[in-house]
N, CA, C and O atoms as CSV, one atom per row, in Angstrom:
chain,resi,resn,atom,element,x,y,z
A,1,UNK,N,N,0.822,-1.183,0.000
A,1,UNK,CA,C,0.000,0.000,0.000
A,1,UNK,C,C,0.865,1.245,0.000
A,1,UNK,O,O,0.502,2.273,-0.571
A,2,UNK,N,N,1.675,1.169,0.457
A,2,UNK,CA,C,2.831,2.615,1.192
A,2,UNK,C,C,3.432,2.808,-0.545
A,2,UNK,O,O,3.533,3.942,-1.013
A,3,UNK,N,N,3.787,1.597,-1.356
A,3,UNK,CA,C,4.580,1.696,-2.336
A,3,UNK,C,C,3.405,2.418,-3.314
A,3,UNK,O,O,3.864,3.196,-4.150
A,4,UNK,N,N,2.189,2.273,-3.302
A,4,UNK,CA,C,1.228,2.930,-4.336
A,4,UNK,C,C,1.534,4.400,-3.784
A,4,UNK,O,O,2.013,5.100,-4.677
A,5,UNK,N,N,1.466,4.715,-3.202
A,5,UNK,CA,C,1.471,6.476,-2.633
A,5,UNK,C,C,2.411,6.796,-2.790
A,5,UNK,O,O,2.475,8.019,-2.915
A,6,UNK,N,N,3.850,5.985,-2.907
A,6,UNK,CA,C,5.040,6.359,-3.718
A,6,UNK,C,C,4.952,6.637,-4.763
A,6,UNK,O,O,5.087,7.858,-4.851
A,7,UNK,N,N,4.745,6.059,-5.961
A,7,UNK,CA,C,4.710,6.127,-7.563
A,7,UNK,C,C,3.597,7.436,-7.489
A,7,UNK,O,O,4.115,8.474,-7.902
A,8,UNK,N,N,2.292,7.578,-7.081
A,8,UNK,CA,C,1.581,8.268,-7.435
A,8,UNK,C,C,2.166,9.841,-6.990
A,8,UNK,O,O,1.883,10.865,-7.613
A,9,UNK,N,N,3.189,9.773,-5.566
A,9,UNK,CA,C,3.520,10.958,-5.265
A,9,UNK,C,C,4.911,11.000,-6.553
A,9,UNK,O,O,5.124,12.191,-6.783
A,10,UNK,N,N,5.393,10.544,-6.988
A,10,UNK,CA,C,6.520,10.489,-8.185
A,10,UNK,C,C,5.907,10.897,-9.205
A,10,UNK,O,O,6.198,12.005,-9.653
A,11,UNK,N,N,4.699,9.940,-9.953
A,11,UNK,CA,C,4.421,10.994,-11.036
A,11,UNK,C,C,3.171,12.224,-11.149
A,11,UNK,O,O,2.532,12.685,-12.095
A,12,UNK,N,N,3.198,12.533,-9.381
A,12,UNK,CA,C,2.563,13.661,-9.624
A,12,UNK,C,C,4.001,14.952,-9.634
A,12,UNK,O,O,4.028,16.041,-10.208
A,13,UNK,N,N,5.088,14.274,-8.750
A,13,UNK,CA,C,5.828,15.158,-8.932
A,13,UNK,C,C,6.416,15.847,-10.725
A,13,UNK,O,O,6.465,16.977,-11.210
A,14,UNK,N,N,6.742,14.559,-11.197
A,14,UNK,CA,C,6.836,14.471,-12.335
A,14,UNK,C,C,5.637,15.320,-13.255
A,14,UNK,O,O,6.102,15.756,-14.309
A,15,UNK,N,N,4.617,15.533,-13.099
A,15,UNK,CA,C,3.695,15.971,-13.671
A,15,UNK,C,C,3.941,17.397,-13.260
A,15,UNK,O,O,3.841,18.249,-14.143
A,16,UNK,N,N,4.235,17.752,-12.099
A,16,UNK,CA,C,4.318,19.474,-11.719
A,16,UNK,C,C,5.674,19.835,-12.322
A,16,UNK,O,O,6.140,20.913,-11.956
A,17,UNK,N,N,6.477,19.005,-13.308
A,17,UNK,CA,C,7.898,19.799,-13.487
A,17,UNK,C,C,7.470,20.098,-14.623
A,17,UNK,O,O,7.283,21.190,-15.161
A,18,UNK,N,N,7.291,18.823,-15.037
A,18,UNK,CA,C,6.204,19.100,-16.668
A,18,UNK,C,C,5.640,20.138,-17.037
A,18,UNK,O,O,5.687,20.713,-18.124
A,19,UNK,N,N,4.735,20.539,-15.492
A,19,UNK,CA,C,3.484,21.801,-15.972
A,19,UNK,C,C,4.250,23.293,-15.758
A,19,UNK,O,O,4.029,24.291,-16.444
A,20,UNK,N,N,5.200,23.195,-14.642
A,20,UNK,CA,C,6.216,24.551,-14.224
A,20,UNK,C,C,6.942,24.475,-15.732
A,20,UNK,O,O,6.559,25.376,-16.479
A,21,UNK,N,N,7.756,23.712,-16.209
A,21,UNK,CA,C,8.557,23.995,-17.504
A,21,UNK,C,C,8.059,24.822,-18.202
A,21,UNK,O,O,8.560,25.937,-18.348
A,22,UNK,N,N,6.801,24.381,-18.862
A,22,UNK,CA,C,5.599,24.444,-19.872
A,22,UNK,C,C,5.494,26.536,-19.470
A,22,UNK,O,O,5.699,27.509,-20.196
A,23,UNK,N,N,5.086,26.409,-18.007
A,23,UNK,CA,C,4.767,27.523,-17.975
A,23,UNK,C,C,5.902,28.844,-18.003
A,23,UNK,O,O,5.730,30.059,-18.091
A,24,UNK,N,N,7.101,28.013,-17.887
A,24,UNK,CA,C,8.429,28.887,-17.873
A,24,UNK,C,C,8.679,29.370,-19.408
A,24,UNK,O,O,8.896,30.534,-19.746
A,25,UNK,N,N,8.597,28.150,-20.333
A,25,UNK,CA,C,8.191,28.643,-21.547
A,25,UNK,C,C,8.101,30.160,-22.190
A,25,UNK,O,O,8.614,31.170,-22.670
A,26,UNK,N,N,6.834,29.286,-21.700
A,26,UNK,CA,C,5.341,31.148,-22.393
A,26,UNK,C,C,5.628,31.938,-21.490
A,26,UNK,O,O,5.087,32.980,-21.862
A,27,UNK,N,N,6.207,32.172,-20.384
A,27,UNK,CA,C,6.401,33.192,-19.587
A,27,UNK,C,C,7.465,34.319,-20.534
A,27,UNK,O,O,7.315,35.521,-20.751
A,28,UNK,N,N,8.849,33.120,-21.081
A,28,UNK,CA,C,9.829,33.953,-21.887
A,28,UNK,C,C,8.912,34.676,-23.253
A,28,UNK,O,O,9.071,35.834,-23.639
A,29,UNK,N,N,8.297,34.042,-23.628
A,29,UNK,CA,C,7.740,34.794,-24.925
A,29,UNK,C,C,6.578,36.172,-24.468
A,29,UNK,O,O,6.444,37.129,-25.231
A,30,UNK,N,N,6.112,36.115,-23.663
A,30,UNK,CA,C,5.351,37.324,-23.266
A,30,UNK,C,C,6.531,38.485,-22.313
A,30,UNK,O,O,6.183,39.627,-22.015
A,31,UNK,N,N,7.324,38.152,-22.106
A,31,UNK,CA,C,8.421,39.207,-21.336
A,31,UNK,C,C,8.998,40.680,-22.445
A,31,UNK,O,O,9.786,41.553,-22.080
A,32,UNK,N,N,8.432,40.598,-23.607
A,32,UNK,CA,C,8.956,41.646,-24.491
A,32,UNK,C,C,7.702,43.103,-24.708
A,32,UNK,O,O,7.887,44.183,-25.270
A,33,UNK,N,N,6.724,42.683,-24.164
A,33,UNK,CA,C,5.610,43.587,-24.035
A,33,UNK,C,C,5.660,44.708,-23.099
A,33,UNK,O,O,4.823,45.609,-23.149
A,34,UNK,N,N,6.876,44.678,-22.008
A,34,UNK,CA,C,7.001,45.856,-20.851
A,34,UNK,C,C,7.015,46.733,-21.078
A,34,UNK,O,O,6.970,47.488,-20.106
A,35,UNK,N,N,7.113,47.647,-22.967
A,35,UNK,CA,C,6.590,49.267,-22.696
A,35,UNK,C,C,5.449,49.091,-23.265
A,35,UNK,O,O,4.996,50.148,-23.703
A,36,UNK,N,N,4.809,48.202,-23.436
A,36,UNK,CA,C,3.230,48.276,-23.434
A,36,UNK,C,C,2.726,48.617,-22.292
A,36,UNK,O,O,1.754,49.371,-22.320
A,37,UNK,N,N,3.029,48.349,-21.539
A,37,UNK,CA,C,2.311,47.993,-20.585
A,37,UNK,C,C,2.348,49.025,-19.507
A,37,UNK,O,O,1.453,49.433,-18.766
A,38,UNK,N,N,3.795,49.392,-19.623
A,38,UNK,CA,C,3.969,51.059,-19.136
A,38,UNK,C,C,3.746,51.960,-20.147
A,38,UNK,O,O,3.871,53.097,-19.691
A,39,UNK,N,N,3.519,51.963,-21.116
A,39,UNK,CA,C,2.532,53.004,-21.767
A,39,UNK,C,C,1.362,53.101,-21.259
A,39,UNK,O,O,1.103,54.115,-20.611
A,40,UNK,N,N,0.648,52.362,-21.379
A,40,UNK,CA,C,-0.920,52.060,-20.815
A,40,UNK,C,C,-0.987,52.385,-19.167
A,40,UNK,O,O,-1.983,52.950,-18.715
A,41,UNK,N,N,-0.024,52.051,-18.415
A,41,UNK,CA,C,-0.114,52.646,-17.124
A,41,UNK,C,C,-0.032,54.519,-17.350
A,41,UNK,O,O,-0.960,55.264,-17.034
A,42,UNK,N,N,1.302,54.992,-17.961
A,42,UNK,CA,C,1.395,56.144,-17.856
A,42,UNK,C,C,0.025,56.995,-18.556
A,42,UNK,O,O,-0.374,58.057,-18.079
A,43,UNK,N,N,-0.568,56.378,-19.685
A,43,UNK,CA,C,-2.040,56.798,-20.072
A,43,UNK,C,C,-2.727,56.959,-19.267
A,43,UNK,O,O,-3.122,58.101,-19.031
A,44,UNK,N,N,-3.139,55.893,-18.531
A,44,UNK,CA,C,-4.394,55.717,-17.384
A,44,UNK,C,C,-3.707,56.661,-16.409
A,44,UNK,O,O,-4.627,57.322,-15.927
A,45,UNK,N,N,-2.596,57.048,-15.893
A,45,UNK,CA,C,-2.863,58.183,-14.852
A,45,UNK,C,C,-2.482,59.501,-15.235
A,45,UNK,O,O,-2.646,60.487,-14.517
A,46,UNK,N,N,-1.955,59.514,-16.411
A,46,UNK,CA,C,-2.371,60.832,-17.304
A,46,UNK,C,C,-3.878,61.114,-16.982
A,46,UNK,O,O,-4.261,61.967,-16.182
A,47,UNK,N,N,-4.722,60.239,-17.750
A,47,UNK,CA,C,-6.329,60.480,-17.567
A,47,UNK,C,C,-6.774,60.838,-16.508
A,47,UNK,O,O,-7.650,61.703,-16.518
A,48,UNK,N,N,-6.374,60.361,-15.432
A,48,UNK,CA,C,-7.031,60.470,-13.882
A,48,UNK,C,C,-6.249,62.088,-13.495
A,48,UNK,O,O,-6.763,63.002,-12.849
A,49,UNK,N,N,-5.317,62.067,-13.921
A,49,UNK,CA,C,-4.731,63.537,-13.636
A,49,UNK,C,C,-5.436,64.299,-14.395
A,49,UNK,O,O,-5.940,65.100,-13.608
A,50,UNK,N,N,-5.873,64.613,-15.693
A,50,UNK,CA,C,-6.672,65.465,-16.538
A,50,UNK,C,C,-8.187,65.769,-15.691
A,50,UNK,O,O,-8.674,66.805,-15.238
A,51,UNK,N,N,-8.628,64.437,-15.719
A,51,UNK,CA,C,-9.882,64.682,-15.393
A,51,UNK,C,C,-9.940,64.939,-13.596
A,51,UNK,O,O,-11.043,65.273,-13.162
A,52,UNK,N,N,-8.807,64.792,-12.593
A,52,UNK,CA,C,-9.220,65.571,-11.184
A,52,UNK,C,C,-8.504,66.870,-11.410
A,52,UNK,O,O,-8.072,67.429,-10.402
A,53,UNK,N,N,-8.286,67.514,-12.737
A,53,UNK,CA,C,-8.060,68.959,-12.651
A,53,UNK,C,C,-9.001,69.570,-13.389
A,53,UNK,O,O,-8.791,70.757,-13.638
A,54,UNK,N,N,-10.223,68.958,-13.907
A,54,UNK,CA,C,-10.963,69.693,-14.546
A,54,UNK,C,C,-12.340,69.421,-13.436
A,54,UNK,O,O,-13.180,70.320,-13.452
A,55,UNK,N,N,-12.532,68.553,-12.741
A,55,UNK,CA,C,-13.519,68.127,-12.187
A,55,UNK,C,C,-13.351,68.255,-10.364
A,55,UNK,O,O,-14.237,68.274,-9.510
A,56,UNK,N,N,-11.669,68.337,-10.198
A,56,UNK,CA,C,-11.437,68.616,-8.808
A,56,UNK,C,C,-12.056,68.916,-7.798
A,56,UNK,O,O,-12.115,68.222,-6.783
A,57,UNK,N,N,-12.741,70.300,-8.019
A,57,UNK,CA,C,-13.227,71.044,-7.213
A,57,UNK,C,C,-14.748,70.362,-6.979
A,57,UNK,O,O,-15.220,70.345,-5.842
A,58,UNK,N,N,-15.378,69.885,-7.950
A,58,UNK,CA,C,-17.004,69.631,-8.368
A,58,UNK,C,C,-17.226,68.363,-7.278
A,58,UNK,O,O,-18.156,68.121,-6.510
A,59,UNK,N,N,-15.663,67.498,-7.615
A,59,UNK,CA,C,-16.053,65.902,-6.547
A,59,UNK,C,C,-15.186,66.595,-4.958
A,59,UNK,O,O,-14.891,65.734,-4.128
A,60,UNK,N,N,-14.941,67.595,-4.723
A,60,UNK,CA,C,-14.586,67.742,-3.702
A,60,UNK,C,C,-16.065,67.894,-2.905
A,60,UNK,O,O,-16.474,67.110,-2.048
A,61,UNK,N,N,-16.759,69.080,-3.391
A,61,UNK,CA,C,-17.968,69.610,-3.251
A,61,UNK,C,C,-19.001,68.211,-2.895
A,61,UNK,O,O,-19.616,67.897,-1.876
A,62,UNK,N,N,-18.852,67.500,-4.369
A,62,UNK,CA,C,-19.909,66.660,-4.073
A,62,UNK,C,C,-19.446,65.898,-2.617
A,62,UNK,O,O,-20.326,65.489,-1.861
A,63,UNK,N,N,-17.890,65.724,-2.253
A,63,UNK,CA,C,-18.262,64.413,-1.167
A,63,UNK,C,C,-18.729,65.546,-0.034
A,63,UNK,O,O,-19.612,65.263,0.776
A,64,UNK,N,N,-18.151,66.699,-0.035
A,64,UNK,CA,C,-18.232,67.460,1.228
A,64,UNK,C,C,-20.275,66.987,1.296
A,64,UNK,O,O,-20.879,66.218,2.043
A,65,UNK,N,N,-20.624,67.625,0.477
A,65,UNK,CA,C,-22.057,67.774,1.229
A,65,UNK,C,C,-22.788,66.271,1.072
A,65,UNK,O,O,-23.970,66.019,1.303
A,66,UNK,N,N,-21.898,65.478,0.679
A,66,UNK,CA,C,-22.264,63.503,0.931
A,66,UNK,C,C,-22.207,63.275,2.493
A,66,UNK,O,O,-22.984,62.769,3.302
A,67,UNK,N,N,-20.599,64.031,2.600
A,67,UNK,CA,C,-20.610,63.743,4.517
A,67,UNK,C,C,-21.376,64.361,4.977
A,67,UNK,O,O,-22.112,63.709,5.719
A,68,UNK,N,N,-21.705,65.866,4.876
A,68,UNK,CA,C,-22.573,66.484,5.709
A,68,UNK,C,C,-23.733,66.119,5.851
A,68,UNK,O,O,-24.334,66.479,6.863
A,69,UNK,N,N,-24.479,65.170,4.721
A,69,UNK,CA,C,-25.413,64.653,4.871
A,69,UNK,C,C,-26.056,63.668,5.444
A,69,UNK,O,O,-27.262,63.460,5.308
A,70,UNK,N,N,-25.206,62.939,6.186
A,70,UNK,CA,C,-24.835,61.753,6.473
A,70,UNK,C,C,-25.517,61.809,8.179
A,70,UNK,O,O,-25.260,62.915,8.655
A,71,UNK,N,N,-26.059,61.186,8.876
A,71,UNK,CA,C,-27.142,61.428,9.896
A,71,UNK,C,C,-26.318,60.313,11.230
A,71,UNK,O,O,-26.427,59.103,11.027
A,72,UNK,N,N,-25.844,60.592,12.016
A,72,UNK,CA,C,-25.263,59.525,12.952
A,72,UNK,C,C,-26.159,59.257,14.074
A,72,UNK,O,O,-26.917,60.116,14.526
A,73,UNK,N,N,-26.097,58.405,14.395
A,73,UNK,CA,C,-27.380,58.001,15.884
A,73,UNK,C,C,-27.456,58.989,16.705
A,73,UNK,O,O,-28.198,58.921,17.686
């Protein structure tokens, strides 16, 4: 019995080197995309910077009178 839980723990090990390799792989082929990806970051907080200098003041306003509205026991 002890020897079945051997082999099965062997080729599960065997099976996880298999699946880590596999994934080491495709990991190298997607590693050339990094100024994509910091482009698209520096976009998205470009945007968020544009729009809390045109809208700044309006969502300040709005939360102020959100809290003030706000009713505690």
């Amino acid at each position: 019995m002890n020897q079945g839980r051997t082999i099965g723990r062997a080729r599960y090990a065997a099976w996880k080197a298999r699946l880590a390799a596999r994934f080491l792989r495709a990991g190298r082929q997607d590693r050339g995309d990094v100024p994509g990806w910091v482009l698209v970051t520096m976009m998205s907080a470009g945007l968020v910077i544009i729009l809390w200098a045109a809208a700044g003041g309006l969502l300040s306003e709005l939360f102020t009178d959100a809290v003030k509205g706000v009713k505690g026991p």
